[in-house]
N, C-alpha and C positions, 0 to 999 in steps of 0.2 A: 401837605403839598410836596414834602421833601423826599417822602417816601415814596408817592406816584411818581415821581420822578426816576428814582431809584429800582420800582418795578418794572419800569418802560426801558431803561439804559439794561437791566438784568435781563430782562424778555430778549431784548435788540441782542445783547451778546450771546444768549444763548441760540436765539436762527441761527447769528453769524458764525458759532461754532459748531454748530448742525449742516450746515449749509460746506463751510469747509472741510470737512471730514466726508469719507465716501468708503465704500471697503469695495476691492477685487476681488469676485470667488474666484478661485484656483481652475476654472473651466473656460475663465473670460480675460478676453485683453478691453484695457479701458485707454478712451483718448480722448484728453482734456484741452477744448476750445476755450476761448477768449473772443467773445464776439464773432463766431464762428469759424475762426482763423485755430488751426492745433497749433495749443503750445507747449513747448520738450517732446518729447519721444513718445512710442507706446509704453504703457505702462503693462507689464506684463507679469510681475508677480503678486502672489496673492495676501492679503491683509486689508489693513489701517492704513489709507493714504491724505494726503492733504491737499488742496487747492485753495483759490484765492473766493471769499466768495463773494455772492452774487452776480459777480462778472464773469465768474466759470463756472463750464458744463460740462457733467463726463458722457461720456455714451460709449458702451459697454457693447463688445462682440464676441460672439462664441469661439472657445478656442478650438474646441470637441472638432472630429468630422461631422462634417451635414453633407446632406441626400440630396440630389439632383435628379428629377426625373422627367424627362420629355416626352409632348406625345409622339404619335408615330410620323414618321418622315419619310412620303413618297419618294424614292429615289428608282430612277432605271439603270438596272446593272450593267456590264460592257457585252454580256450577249441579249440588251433589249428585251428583258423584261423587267415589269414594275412590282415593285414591291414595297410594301411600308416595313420600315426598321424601328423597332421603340428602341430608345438605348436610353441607360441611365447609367451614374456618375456619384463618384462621393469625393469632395472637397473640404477644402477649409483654410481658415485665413493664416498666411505665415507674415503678411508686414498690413498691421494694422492702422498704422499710418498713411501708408499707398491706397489702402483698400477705404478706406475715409477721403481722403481724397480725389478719389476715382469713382466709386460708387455709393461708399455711405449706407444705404440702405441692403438689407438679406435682398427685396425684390429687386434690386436693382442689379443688383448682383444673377440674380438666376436669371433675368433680362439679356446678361451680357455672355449666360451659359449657353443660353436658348440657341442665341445667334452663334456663338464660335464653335459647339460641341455639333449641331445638326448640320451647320456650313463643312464642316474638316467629313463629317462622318459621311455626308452628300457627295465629298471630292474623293475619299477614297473608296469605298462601296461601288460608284459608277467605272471606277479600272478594274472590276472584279466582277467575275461570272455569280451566277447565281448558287452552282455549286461549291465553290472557294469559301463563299460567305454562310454557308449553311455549315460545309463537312468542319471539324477542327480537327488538326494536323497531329496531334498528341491523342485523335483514338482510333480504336482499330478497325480496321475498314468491316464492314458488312458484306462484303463480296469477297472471298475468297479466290483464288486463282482456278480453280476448279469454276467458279461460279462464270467469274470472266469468259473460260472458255468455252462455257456452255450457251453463253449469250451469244460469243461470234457465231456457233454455229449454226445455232437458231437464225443468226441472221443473214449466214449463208445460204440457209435450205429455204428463204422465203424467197418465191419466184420472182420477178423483178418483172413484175405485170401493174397496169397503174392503179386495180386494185387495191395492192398490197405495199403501194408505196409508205404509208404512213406507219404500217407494222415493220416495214427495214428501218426506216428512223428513228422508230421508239426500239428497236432493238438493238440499234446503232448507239442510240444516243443514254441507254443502260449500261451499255458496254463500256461507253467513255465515260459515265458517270461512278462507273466502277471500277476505273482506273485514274481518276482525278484526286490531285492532293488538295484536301484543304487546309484552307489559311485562315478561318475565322480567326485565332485567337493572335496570329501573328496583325489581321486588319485592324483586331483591338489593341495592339498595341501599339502601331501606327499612329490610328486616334489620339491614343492615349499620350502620344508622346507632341503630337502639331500644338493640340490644344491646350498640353500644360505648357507650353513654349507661346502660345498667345496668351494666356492668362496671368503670366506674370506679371504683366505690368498694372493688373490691377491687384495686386498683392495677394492674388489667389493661389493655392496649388490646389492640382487637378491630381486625386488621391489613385485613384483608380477609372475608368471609362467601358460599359462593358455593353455588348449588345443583349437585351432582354427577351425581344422576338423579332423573327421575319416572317413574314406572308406575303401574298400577293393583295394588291388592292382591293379593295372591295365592287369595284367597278370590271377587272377582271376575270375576279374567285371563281366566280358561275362561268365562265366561261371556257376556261382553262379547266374545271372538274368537267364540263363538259367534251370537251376534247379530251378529256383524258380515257372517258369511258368511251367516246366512240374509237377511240385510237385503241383501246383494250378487246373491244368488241371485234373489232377488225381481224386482230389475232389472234381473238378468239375462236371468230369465223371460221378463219383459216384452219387451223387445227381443226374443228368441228369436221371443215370439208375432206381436210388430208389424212381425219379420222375415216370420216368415211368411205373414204376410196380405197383405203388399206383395208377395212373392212370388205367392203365388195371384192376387194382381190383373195379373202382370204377365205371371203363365201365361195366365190368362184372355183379355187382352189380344192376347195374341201368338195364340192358339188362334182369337179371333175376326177377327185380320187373317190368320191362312193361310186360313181357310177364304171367308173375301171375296177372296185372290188364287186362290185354287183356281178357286173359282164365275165369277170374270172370266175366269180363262183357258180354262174349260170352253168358258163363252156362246163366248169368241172363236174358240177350235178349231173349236166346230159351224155358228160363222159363215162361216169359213174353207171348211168342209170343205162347206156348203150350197151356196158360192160356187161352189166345188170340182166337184158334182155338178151344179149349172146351168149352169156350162160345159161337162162333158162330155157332157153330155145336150143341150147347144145343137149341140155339134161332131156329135154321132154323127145329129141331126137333119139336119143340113146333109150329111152324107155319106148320108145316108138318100136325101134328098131328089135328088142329085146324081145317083147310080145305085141303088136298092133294091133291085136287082136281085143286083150285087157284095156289097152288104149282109148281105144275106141270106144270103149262100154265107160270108162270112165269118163270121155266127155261129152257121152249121152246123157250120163247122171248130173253130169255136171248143167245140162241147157235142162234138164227136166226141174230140179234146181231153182234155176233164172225164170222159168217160163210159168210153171205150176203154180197157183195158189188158189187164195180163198175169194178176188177180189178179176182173176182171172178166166175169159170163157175159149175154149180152145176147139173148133171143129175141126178133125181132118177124118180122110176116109178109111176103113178097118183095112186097108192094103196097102197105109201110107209107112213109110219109111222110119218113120220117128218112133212108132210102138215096136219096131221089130223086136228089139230084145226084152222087152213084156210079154210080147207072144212067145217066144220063146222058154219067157221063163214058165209061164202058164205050161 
């Protein structure tokens, strides 16, 4: 019986000293209640520690940084449009004691990210264009000063017809989107700096804050790709027609110099060929004049020639004028 005894007091001491002993990994801060009340401080280094038992409890939190990620957060920028913003966040606990008394729980904790990181990131986004929040100020711009200038003029040479209003404003609005600074990474620091200035008081530091993506809503998306293309179409158009008209000017153009190289080269053929016939008419003059006689026999020969053949039936009468120099030769 004395022994049982002595088994049960051995068992009991051993929980009890099971029970009061606890170890901190060197990743974790531990804080030890009393009826659910913390008592002493956080316990923050790592080993063999002791508490009272059964009446204390440790609960143990990460020291590491942890990941915050929210979903996306409709906000409308300060030129009026909507966009969702994902942003995420890396923290972790620096007074493990506030952070136990304040939320206690990881969830409870992302609970109170949810609200202060999408609330701050809500207030400063909506003072900020949509380019501010897109372009970041540390990279180099994609438009070059050449580029820039070639938009204004594009948007000078578009006619100011109500046609073509939407191709001046998209070429307006490239132009200023190519001369805009942006401030993404300055809005993330902003955030970055409201939010770790709320979260202290639940013993949290807010490590870093960064925005993941922007987009337009998905209630917009389609609608704005589609504006986008008819607005593209437009100046498209445009060029197509302004191609066109340059073309017709330059058919016209080239139609009215053949027909001025035609008209020269005619005049100069019939000049030529005028030239042409007043010299053979000077020649056949002077062979006329030489013998008229020879003349004349040659262009007998010559109609007998044209007129003779196999295919040809010729009556005239034996005193007609055209055999004289046949009879003759006879």
């Amino acid at each position: 019986m004395k022994k049982g005894k002595w088994f049960i007091l051995l068992a009991v001491a051993i929980i009890l000293v099971v029970d009061a002993l606890y170890i901190v990994d060197e990743t974790q801060h531990a804080i030890v209640t009393q009826f659910g009340e913390p008592v002493g401080g956080a316990v923050s280094r790592s080993g063999l520690h002791i508490k009272a038992p059964l009446i204390q409890k440790v609960h143990l939190f990460e020291k590491r940084i942890l990941e915050w990620d929210g979903e996306p957060n409709q906000i409308p920028t300060a030129d009026k449009k909507f966009i969702a913003v994902d942003t995420f966040a890396r923290w972790r606990i620096v007074d493990p004691l506030l952070y136990y008394e304040s939320v206690k729980l990881e969830s409870s904790a992302h609970g109170r990210l949810d609200a202060v990181i999408n609330g701050v990131t809500r207030d400063i986004i909506a003072n900020n264009t949509l380019i501010e929040i897109v372009r970041d100020s540390n990279r180099e711009l994609l438009f070059s000063a050449d580029d820039i200038n070639i938009l204004r003029e594009v948007q000078e040479t578009i006619p100011a017809d109500g046609d073509s209003v939407a191709a001046r404003q998209l070429a307006d609005s490239q132009a200023d989107d190519a001369e805009a600074i942006g401030r993404r990474h300055e809005i993330e620091l902003e955030v970055l700096a409201e939010t770790r200035s709320d979260m202290e008081r639940y013993g949290i530091e807010i490590v870093d804050v960064r925005i993941k993506r922007i987009n337009y809503i998905e209630s917009v998306r389609r609608d704005v790709y589609q504006r986008m293309i008819a607005e593209r179409s437009k100046i498209s158009g445009w060029y197509r027609s302004t191609g066109i008209g340059e073309g017709d000017v330059i058919l016209g153009e080239m139609e009215r110099r053949l027909q001025e190289i035609e008209s020269t080269a005619y005049r100069q053929v019939q000049e030529i060929r005028g030239e042409a016939d007043a010299e053979a008419t000077r020649i056949y003059a002077q062979t006329f004049n030489r013998d008229p006689e020879f003349y004349r026999l040659w262009q007998t020969l010559e109609t007998y020639k044209e007129t003779m053949g196999s295919k040809n039936t010729l009556i005239f009468s034996t005193d007609s004028d055209y055999y004289r120099y046949l009879k003759e030769i006879r």
